[in-house]
TIVO-2410 file (N, C-alpha, C; in nm, 3 decimals):
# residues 132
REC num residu      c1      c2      c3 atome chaine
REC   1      X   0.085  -0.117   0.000     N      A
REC   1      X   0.000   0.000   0.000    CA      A
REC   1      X   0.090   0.125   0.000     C      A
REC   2      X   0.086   0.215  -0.101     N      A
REC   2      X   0.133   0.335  -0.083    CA      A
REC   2      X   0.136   0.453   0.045     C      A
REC   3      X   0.191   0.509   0.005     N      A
REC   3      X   0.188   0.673   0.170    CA      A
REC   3      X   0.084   0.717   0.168     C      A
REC   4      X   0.035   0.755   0.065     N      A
REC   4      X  -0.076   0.845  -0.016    CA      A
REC   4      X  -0.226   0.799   0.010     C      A
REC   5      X  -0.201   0.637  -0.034     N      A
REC   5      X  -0.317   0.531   0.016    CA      A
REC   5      X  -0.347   0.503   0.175     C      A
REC   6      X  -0.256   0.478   0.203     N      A
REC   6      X  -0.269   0.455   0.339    CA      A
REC   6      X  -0.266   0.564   0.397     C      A
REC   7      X  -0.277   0.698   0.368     N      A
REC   7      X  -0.265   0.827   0.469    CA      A
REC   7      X  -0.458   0.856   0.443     C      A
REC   8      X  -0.472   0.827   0.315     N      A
REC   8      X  -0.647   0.881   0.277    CA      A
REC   8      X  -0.744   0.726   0.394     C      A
REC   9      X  -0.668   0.610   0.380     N      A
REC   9      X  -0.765   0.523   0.435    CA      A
REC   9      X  -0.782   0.547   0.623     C      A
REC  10      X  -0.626   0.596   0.658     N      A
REC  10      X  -0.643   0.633   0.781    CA      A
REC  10      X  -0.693   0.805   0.795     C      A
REC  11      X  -0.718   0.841   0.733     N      A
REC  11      X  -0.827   1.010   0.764    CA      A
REC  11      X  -0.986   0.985   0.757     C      A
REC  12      X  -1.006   0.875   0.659     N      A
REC  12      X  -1.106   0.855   0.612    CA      A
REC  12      X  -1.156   0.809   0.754     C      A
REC  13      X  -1.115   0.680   0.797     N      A
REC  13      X  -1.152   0.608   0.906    CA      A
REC  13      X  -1.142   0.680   1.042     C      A
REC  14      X  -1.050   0.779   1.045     N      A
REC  14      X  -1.078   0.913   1.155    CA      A
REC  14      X  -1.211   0.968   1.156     C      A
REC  15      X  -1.214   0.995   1.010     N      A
REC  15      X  -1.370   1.130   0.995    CA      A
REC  15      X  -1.469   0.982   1.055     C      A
REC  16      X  -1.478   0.847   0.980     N      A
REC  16      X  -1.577   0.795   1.040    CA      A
REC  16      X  -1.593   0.813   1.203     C      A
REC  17      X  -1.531   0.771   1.270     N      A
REC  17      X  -1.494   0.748   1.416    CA      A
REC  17      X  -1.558   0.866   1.483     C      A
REC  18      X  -1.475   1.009   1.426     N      A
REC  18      X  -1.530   1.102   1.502    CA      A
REC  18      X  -1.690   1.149   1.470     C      A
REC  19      X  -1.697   1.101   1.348     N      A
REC  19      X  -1.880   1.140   1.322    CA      A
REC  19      X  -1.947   1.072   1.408     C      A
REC  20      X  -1.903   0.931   1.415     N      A
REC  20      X  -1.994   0.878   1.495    CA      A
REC  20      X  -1.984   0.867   1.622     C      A
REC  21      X  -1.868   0.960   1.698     N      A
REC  21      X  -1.852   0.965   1.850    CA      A
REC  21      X  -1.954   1.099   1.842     C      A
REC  22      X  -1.925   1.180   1.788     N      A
REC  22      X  -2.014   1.342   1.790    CA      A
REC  22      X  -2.193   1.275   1.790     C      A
REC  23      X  -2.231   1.133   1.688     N      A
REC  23      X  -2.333   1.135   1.683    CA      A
REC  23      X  -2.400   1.064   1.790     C      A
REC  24      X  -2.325   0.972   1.898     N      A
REC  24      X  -2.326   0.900   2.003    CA      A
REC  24      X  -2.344   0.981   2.092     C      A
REC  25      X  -2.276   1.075   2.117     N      A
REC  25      X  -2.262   1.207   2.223    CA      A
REC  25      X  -2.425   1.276   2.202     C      A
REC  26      X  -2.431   1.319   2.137     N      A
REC  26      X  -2.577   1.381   2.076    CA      A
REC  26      X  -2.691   1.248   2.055     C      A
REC  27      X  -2.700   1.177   2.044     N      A
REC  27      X  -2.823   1.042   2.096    CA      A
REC  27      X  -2.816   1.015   2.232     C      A
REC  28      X  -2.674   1.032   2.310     N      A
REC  28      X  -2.710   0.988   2.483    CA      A
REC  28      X  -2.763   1.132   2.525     C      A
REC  29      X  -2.688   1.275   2.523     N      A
REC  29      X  -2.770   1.364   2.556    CA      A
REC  29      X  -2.896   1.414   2.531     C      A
REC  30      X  -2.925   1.392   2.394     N      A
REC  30      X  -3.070   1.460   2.329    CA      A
REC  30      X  -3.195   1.336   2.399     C      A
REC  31      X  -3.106   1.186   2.370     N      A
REC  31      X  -3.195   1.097   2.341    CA      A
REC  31      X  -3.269   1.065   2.510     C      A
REC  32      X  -3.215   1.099   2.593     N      A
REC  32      X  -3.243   1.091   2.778    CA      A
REC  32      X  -3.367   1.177   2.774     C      A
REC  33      X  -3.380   1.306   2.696     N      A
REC  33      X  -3.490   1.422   2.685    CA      A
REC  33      X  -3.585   1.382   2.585     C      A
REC  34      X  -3.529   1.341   2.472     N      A
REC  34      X  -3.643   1.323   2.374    CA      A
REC  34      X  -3.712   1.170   2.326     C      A
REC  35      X  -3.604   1.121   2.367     N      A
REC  35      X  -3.658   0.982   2.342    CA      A
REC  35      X  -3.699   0.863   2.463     C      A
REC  36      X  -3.619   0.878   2.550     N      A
REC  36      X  -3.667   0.741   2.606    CA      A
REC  36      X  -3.665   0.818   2.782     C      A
REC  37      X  -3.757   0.981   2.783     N      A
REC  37      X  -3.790   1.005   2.922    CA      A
REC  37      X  -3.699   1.045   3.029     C      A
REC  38      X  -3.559   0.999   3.014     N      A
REC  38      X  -3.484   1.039   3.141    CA      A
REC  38      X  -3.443   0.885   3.223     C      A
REC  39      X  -3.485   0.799   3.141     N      A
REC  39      X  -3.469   0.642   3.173    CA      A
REC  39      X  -3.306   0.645   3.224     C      A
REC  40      X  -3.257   0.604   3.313     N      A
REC  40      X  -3.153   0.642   3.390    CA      A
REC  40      X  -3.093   0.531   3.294     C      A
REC  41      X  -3.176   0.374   3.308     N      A
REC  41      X  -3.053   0.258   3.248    CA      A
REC  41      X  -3.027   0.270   3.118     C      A
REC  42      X  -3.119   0.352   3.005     N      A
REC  42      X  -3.085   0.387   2.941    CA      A
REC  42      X  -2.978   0.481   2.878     C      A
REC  43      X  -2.998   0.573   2.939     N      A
REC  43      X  -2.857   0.653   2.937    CA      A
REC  43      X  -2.776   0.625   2.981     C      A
REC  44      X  -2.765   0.572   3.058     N      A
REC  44      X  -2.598   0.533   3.099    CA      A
REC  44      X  -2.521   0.373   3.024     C      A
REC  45      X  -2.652   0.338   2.954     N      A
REC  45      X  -2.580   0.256   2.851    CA      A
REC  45      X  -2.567   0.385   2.738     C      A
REC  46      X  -2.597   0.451   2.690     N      A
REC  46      X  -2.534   0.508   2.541    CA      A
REC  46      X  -2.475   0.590   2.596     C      A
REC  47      X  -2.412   0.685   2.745     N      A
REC  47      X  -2.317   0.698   2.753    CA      A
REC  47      X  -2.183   0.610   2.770     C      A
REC  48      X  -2.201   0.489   2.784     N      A
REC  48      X  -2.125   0.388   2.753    CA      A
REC  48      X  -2.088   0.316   2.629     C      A
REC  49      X  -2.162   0.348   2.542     N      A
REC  49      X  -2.123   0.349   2.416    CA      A
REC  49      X  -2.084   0.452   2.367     C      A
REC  50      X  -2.091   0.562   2.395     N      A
REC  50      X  -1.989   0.674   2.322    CA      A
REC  50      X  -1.870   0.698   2.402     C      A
REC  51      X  -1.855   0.615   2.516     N      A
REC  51      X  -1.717   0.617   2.575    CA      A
REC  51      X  -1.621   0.530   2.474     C      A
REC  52      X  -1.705   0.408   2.452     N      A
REC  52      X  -1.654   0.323   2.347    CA      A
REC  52      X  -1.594   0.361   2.227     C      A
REC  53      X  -1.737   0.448   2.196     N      A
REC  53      X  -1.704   0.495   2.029    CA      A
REC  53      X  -1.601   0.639   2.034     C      A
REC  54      X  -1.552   0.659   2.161     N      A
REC  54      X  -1.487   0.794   2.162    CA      A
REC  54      X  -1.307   0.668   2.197     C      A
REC  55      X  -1.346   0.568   2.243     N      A
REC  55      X  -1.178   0.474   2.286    CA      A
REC  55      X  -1.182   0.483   2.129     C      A
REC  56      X  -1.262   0.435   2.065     N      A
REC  56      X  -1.201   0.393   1.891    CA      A
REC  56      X  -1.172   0.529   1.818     C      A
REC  57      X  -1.210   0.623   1.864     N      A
REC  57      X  -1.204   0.757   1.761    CA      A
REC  57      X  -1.053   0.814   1.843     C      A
REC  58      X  -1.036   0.763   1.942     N      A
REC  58      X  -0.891   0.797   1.993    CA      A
REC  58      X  -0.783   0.714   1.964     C      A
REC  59      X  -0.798   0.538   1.921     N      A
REC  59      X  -0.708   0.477   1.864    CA      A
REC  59      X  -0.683   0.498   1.688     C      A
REC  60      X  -0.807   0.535   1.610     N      A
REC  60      X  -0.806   0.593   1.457    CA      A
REC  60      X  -0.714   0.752   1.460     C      A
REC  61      X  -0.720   0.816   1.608     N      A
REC  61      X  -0.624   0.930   1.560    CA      A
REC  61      X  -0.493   0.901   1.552     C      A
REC  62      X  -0.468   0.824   1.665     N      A
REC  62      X  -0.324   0.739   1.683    CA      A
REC  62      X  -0.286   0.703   1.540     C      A
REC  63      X  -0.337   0.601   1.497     N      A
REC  63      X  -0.291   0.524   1.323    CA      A
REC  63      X  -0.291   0.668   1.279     C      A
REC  64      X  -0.389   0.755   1.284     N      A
REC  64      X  -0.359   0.912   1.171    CA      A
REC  64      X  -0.245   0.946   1.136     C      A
REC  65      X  -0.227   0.998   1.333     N      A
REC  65      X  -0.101   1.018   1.314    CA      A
REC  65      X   0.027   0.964   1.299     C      A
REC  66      X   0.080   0.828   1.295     N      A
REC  66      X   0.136   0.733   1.299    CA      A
REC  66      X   0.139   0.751   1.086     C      A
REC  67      X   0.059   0.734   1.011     N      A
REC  67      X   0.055   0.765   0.917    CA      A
REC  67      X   0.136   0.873   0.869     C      A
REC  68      X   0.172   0.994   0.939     N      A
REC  68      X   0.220   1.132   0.843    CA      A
REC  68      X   0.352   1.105   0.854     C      A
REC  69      X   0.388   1.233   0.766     N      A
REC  69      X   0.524   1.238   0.733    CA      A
REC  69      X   0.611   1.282   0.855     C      A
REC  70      X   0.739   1.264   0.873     N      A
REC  70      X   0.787   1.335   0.989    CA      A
REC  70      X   0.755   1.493   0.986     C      A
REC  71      X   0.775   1.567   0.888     N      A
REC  71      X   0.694   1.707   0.893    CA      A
REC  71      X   0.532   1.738   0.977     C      A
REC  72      X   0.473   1.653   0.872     N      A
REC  72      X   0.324   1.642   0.956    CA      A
REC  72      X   0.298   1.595   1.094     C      A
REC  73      X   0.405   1.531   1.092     N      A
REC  73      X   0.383   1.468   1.291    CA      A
REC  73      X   0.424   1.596   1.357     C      A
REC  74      X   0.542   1.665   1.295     N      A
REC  74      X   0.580   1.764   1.310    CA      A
REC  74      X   0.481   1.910   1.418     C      A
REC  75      X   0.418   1.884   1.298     N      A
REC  75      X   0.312   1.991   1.289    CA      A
REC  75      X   0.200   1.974   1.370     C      A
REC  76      X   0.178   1.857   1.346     N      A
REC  76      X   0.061   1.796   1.463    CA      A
REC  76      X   0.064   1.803   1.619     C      A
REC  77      X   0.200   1.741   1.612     N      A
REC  77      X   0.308   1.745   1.737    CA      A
REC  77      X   0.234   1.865   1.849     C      A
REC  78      X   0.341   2.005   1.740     N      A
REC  78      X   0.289   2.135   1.807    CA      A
REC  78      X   0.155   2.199   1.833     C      A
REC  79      X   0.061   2.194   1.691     N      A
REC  79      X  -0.053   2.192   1.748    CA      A
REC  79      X  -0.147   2.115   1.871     C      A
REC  80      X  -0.089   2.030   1.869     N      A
REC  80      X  -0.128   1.937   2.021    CA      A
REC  80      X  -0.083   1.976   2.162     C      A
REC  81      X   0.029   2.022   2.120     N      A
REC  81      X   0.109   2.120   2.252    CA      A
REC  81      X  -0.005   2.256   2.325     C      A
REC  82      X   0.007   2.307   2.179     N      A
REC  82      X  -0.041   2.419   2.209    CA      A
REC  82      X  -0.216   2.427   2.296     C      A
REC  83      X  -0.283   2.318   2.207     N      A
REC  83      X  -0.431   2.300   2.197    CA      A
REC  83      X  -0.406   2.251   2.356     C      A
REC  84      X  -0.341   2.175   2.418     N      A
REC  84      X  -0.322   2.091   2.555    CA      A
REC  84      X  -0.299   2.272   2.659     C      A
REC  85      X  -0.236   2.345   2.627     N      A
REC  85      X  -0.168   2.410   2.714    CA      A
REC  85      X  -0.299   2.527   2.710     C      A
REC  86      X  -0.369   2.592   2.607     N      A
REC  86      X  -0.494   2.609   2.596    CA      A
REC  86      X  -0.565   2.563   2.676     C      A
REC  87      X  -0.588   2.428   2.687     N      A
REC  87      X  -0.707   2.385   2.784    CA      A
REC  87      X  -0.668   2.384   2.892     C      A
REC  88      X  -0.531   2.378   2.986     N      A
REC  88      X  -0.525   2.357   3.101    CA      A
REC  88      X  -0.556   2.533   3.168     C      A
REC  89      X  -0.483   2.602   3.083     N      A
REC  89      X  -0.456   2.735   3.143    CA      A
REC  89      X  -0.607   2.780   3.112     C      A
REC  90      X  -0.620   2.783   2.981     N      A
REC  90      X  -0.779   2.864   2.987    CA      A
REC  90      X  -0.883   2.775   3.024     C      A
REC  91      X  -0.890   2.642   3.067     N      A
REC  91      X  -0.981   2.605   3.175    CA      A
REC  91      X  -0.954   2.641   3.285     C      A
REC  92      X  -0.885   2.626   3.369     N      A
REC  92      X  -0.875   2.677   3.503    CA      A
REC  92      X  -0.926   2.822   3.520     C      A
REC  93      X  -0.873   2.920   3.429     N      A
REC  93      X  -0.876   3.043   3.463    CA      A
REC  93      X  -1.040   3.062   3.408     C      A
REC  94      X  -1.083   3.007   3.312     N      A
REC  94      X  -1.234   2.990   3.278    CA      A
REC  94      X  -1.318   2.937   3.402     C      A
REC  95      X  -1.254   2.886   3.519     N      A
REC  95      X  -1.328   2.823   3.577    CA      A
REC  95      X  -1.302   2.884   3.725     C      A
REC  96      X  -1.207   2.963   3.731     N      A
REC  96      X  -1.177   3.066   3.815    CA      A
REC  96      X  -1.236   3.145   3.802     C      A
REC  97      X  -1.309   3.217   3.719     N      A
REC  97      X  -1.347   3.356   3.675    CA      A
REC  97      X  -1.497   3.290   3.743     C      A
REC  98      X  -1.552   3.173   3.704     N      A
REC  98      X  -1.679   3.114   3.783    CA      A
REC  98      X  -1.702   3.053   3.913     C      A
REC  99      X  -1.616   3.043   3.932     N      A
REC  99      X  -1.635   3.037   4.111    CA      A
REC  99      X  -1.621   3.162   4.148     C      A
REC 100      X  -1.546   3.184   4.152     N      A
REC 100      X  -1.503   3.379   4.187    CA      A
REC 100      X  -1.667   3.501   4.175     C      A
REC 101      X  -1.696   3.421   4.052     N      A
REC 101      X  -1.847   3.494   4.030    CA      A
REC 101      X  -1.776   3.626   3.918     C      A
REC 102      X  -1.691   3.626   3.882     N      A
REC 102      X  -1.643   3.753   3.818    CA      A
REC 102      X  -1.761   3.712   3.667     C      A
REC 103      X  -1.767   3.611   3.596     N      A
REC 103      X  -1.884   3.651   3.499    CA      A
REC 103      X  -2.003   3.567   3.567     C      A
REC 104      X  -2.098   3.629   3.490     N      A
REC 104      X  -2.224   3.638   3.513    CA      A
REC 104      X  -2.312   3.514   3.486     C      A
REC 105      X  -2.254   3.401   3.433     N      A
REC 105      X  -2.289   3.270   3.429    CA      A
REC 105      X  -2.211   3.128   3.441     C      A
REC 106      X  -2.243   3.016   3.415     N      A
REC 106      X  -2.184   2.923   3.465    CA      A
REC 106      X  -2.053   2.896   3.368     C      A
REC 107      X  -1.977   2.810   3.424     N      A
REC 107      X  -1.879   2.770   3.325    CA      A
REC 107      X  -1.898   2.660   3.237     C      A
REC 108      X  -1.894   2.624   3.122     N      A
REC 108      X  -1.942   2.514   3.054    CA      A
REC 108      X  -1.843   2.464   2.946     C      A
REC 109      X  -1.831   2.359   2.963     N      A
REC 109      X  -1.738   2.259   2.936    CA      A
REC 109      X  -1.715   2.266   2.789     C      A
REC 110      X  -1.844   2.330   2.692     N      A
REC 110      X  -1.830   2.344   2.524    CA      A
REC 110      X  -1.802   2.454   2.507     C      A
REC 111      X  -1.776   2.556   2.577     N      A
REC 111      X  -1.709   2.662   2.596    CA      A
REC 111      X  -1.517   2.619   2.563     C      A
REC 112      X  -1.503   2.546   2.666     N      A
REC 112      X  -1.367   2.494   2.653    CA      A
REC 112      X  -1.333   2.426   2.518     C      A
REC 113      X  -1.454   2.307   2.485     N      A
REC 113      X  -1.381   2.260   2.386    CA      A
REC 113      X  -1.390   2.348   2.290     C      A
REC 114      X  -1.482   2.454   2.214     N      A
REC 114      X  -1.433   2.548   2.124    CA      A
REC 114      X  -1.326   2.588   2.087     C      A
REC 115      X  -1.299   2.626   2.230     N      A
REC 115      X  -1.147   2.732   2.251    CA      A
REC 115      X  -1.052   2.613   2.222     C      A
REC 116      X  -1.042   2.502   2.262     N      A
REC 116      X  -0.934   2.389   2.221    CA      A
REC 116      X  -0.947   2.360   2.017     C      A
REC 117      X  -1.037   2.357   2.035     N      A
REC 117      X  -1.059   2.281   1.878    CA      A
REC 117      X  -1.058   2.425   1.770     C      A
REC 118      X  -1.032   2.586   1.816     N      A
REC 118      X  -1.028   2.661   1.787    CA      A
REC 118      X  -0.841   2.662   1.788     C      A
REC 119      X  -0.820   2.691   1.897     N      A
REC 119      X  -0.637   2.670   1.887    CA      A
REC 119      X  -0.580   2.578   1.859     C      A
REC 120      X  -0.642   2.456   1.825     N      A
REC 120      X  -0.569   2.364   1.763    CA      A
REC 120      X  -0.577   2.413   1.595     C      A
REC 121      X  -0.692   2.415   1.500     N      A
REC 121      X  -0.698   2.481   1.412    CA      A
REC 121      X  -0.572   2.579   1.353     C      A
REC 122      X  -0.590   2.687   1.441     N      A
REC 122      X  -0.540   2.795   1.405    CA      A
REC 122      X  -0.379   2.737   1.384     C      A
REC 123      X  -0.357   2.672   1.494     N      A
REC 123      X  -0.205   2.633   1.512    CA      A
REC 123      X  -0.128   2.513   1.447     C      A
REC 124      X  -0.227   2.473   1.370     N      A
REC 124      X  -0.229   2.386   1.235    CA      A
REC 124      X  -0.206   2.462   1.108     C      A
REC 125      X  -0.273   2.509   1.108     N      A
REC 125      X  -0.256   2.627   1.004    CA      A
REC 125      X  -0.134   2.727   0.984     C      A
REC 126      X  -0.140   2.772   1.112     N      A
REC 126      X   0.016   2.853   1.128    CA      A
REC 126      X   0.099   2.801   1.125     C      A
REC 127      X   0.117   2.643   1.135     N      A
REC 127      X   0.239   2.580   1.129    CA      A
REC 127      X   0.286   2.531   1.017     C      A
REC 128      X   0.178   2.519   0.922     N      A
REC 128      X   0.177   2.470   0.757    CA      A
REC 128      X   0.243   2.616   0.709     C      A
REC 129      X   0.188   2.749   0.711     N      A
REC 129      X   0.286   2.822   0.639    CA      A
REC 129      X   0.387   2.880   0.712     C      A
REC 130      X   0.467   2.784   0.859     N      A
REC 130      X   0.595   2.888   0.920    CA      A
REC 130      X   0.651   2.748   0.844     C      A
REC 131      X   0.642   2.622   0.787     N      A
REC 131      X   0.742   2.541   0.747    CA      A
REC 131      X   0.744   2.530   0.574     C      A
REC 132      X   0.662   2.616   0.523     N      A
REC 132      X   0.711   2.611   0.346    CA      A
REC 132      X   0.781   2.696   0.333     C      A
***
């Protein structure tokens, strides 16, 4: 199997993984309200399956990255740095500012991941044109 081949079959099988952890995540939360009442044994089985489907969408990133070039690990590398150091510092201090009461509502956890999946982005990007 080629670099080329085997880099599209392992992205491909990423995007699956994570669609269907995002769509697991969204059937145990929505589905507790809209579908089956607030049924406790219910939900806590399909949050147990998107723990599942989130272990496999974390071993498909592994092969991803395991797939790239030393450049691209490169790159990944740092964006992972950065996106990690993002969440520790601007969670805490996100979560300081809410105990403290300094803003005016609660702290919420998709708040954070934005800001992570926002600086990882960016720092993907910036790293593709500081290395051509």
């Amino acid at each position: 199997m080629t670099y080329i081949t085997l880099q599209k079959k392992r992205t491909k099988k990423l995007a699956m993984w994570t669609g269907l952890w995002v769509f697991s995540l969204a059937l145990a939360i929505f589905g507790s309200e809209f579908l089956w009442n607030d049924n406790k044994v219910l939900t806590i089985i399909f949050i147990l399956i998107n723990l599942g489907v989130g272990i496999m969408m974390i071993r498909a990133n592994i092969q991803y990255v395991k797939s790239l070039d030393e450049l691209q690990r490169l790159i990944a590398l740092q964006a992972m740095g950065i996106a990690l150091g993002v969440a520790i510092v601007g969670g805490i201090t996100y979560s300081a500012l809410d105990v403290t009461n300094v803003i005016g509502f609660d702290a919420e956890i998709s708040h954070l991941v934005l800001l992570v999946g926002i600086s990882y982005l960016i720092s993907i990007v910036r790293s593709h044109f500081q290395f051509k």
